[in-house]
C-alpha positions in Angstrom: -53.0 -174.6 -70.4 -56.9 -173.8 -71.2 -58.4 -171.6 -69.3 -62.0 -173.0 -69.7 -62.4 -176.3 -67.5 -66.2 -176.9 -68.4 -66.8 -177.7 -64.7 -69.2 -174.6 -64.4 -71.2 -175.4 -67.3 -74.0 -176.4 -65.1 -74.1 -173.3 -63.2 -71.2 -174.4 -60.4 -68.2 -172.8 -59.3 -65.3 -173.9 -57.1 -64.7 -172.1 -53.9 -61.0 -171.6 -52.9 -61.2 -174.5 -50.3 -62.7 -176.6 -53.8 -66.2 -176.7 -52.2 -68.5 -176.4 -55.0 -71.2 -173.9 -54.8 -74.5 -172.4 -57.2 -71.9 -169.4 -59.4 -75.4 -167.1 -58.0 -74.8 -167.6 -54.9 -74.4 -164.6 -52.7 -70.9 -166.0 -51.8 -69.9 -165.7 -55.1 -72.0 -161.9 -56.0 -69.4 -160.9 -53.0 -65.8 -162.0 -53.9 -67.3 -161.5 -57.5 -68.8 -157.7 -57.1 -64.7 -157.9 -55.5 -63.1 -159.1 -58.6 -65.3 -156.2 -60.2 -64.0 -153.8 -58.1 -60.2 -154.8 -59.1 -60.6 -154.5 -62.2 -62.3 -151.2 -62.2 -59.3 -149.7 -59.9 -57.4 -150.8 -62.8 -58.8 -148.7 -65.0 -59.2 -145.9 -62.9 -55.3 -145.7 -62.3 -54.8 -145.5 -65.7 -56.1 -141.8 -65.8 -54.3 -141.0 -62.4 -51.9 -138.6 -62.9 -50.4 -139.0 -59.5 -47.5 -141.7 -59.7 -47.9 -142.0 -55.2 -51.9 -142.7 -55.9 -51.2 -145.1 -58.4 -49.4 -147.1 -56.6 -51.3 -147.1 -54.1 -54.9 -148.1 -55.8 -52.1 -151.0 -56.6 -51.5 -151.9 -53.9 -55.0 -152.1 -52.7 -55.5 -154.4 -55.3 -53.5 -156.8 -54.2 -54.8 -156.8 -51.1 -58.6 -157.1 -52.7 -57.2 -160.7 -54.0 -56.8 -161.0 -50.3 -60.7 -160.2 -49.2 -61.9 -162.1 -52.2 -59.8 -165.3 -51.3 -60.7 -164.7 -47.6 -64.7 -164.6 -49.5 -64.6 -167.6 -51.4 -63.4 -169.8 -48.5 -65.7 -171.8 -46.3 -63.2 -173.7 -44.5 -61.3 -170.8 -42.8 -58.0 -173.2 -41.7 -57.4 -173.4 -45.3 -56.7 -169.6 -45.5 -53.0 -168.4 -45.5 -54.2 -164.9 -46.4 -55.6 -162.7 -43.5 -57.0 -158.8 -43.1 -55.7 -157.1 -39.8 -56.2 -154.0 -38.1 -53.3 -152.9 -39.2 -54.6 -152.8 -43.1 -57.3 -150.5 -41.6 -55.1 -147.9 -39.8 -53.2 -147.5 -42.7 -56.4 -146.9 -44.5 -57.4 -144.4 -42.2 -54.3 -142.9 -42.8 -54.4 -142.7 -46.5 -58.3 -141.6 -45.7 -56.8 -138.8 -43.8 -53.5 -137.3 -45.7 -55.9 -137.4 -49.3 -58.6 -135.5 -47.5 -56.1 -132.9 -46.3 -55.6 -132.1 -49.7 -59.3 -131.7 -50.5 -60.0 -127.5 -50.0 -63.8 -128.1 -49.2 -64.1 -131.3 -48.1 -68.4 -130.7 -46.8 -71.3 -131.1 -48.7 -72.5 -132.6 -51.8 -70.6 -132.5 -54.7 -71.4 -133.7 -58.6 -68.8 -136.8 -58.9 -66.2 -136.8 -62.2 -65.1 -133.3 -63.0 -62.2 -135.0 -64.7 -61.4 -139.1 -65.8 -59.9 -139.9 -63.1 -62.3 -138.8 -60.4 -65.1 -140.3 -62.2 -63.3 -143.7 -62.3 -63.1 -143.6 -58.9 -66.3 -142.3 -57.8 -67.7 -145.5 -59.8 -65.1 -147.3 -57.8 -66.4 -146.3 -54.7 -70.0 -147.4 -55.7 -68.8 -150.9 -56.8 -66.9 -151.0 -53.4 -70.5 -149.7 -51.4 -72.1 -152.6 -53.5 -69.6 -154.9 -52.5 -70.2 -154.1 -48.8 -73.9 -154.9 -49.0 -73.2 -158.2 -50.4 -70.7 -159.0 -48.2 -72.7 -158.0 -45.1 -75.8 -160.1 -46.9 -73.3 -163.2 -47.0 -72.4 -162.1 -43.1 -76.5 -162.8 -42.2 -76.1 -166.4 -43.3 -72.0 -167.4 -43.2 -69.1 -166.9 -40.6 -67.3 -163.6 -42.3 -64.2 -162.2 -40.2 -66.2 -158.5 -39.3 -62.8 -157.0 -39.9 -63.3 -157.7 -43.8 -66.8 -155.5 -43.4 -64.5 -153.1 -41.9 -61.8 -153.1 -44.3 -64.1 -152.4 -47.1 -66.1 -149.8 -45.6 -63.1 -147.7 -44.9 -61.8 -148.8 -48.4 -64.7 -147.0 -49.9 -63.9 -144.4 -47.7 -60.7 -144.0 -49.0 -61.8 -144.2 -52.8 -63.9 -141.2 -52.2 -61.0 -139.1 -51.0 -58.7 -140.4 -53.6 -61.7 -139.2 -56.0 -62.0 -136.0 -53.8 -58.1 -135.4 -54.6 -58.6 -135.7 -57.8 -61.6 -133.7 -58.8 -60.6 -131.0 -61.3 -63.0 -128.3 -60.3 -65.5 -128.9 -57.5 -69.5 -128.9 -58.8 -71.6 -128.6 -55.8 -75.1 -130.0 -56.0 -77.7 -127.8 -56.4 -81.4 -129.1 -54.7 -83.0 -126.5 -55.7 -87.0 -127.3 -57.8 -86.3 -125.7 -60.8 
């Protein structure tokens, strides 16, 4: 099997329903800045000392395949995959037992006192990013505003998982010197 097809060599792409789209258009910047996402969790893992986080950030990847599918499908009848509330609460639940384990868990702090919090705190951007291209697509397609949900309390649950992980804490300091 090749993996190139030469049917985007003119600047298309194939949606997941087979519709073929411009590969800049903003459907494609948000299951794309998606895909980005993955596969920065996956290296951010890597450094994760914590066998229970790992497999979590795993298993949030696999259900990112899910949001991008659900994102690069027009034709929403042809989707088997879904995101319910009931990927958020557990979200909110991760959100909450990781920030339990945060001591100080106000203010500003400098992101990446160690590998694995940095990973994540670039994580978290990617998944902010993701967010705004998603709700830019929202403006102008039909987009389920659960997944707007889902990934706003997913980068809310990076930043914890990033918060856990921070080796020493390095508050920011605003002062004009």
């Amino acid at each position: 099997m090749n993996i190139y097809t030469k049917t985007g060599d003119k600047g298309k792409t194939s949606l997941f329903d087979n519709k073929r789209v411009s590969k800049d258009s903003i459907r494609v910047e948000s299951y794309g800045t998606v895909d980005e996402l993955v596969a920065f969790l996956g290296l951010a893992k890597n450094y994760v000392d914590d066998e229970e986080m790992y497999d979590l950030i795993t298993e949030i990847q696999n259900k990112l395949f899910t949001v991008a599918a659900i994102l690069a499908t027009e034709d929403t009848t042809k989707l088997p995959y879904s995101i319910e509330e009931k990927d958020i609460r557990f979200l909110e639940e991760k959100i909450d037992e990781y920030m339990a384990k945060v001591s100080k868990p106000t203010g500003f702090i400098i992101p990446g006192s160690g590998k694995s919090s940095a990973y994540l705190h670039v994580s978290r951007t990617i998944c902010r990013r993701a967010e705004r291209r998603i709700i830019t697509l929202s403006n102008s397609a039909d987009i389920n505003p659960i997944v707007i949900k889902y990934i706003n309390r997913l980068a809310d649950l990076i930043y914890a998982l990033a918060r856990a992980s921070e080796e020493r804490e390095e508050k920011v300091n605003f002062s004009n010197k």
